[in-house]
Steps between C-alpha positions, in 0.01 A plus 500: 500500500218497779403765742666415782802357293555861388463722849725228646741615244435885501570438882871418414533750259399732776715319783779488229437898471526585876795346520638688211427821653657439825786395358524786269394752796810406674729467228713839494506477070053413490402862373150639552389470161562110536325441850209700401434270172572168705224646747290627168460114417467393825181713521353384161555125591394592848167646322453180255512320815187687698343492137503150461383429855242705476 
């Protein structure tokens, strides 16, 4: 897998995550524990990302 292959797909993951969270965030049964490790691995990827740009 190239470079730019790979942040194009760490970019969904990361899209895929954000949507995660707001759908947990407004879902009355999402607890805490769950949004904060969605947002947890929407850091890391989000990390990888500025990593690999670098």
């Amino acid at each position: 897998m190239s470079l730019s292959s790979h942040l194009v797909e760490l970019k969904r993951k990361h899209e895929h995550l954000s949507t995660e969270v707001e759908h947990a965030q407004r879902a009355p049964g999402s607890s805490d524990q769950e949004i904060a490790l969605l947002k947890k691995q929407k850091l890391k990827i989000k990390e990888e990302i500025s990593r690999l740009s670098a």
